[in-house]
C-alpha positions in Angstrom: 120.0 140.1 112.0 120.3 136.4 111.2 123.4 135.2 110.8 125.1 133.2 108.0 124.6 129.5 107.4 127.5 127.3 108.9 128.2 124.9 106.1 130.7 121.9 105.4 132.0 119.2 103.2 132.7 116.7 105.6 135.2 113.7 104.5 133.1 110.9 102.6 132.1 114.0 100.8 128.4 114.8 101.7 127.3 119.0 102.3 126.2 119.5 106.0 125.0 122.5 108.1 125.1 123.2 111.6 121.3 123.2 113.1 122.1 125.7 116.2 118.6 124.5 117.5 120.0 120.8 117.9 123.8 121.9 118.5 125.4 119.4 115.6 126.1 119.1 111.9 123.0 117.9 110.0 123.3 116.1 106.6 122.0 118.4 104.4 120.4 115.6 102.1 118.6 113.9 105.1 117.1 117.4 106.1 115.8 118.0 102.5 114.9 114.1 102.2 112.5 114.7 105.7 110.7 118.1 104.5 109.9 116.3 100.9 108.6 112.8 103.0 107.5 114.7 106.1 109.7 112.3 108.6 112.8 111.6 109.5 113.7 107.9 107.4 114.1 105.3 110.0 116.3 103.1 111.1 116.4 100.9 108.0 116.4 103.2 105.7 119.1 105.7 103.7 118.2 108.5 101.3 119.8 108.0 98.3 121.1 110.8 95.1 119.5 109.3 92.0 122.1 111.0 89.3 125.0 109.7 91.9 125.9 113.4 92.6 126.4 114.0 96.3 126.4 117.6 95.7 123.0 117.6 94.2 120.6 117.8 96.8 117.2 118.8 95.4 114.6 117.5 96.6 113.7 116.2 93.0 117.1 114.2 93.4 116.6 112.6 96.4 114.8 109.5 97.3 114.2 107.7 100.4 115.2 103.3 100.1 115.5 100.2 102.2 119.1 99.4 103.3 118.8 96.2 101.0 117.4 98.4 97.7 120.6 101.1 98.7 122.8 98.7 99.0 121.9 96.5 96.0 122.0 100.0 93.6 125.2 101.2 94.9 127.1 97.7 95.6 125.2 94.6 93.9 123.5 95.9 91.1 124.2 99.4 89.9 121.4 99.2 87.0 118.7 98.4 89.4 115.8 100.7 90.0 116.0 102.0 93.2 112.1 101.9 93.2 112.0 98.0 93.3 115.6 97.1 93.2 115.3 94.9 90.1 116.7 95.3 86.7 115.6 95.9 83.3 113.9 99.2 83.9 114.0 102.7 85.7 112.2 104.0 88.2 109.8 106.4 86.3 108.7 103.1 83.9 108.6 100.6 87.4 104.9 99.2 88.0 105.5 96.8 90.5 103.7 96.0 93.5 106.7 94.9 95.9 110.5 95.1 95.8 112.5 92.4 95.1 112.2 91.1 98.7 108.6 90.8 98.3 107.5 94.1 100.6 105.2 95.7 99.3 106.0 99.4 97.7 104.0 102.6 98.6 101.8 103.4 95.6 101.4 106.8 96.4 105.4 107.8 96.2 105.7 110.4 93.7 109.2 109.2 91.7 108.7 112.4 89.5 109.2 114.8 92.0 108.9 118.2 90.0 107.7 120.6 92.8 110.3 123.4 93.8 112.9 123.2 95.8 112.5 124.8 99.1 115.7 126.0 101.5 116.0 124.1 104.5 
């Protein structure tokens, strides 16, 4: 019989579980962020909450950024779209080709995620 799912709120407020296979407390929002891009994000990158809940983490809510497009939606600009980091538009109506850095963005990143949530 499986037992039952260590979770916790830890202090800045973020869900975790403890992964008995790796012995620690796993953000619960990274874990769903990896199974939805099928990686870990690397260094350089944070998985952001799009509706700003830190509760909410559906896969459909959760999106993968740069540091500098995180950073500039949270801190700098907070009406940016964290698809290019810009302003004047959301994500779902962005058609740019880079972010406001100038890197180029991945065309294939689905920004409409509406497949079902899975339990990690």
């Amino acid at each position: 019989m499986a037992g039952k799912l260590k979770t916790r709120v830890n202090s800045s407020g973020y869900k975790q579980f403890w992964d008995k296979d790796e012995e620690r407390w796993v953000f619960t929002h990274r874990r769903v962020a990896e199974k939805k891009i099928g990686r870990e994000p690397v260094p350089g990158e944070e998985v952001h909450h799009i509706n700003g809940d830190k509760e909410d983490n559906r896969s459909r809510n959760l999106v993968v950024l740069k540091d500098s497009i995180h950073d500039r939606v949270h801190h700098d600009d907070p009406d940016a779209c964290f698809r290019c980091g810009r302003s004047g538009h959301w994500a779902d109506d962005c058609y740019a080709k880079t972010d406001f850095e100038g890197d180029a963005i991945d065309e294939d990143e689905d920004w409409d995620d509406e497949d079902e949530d899975e339990d990690y």
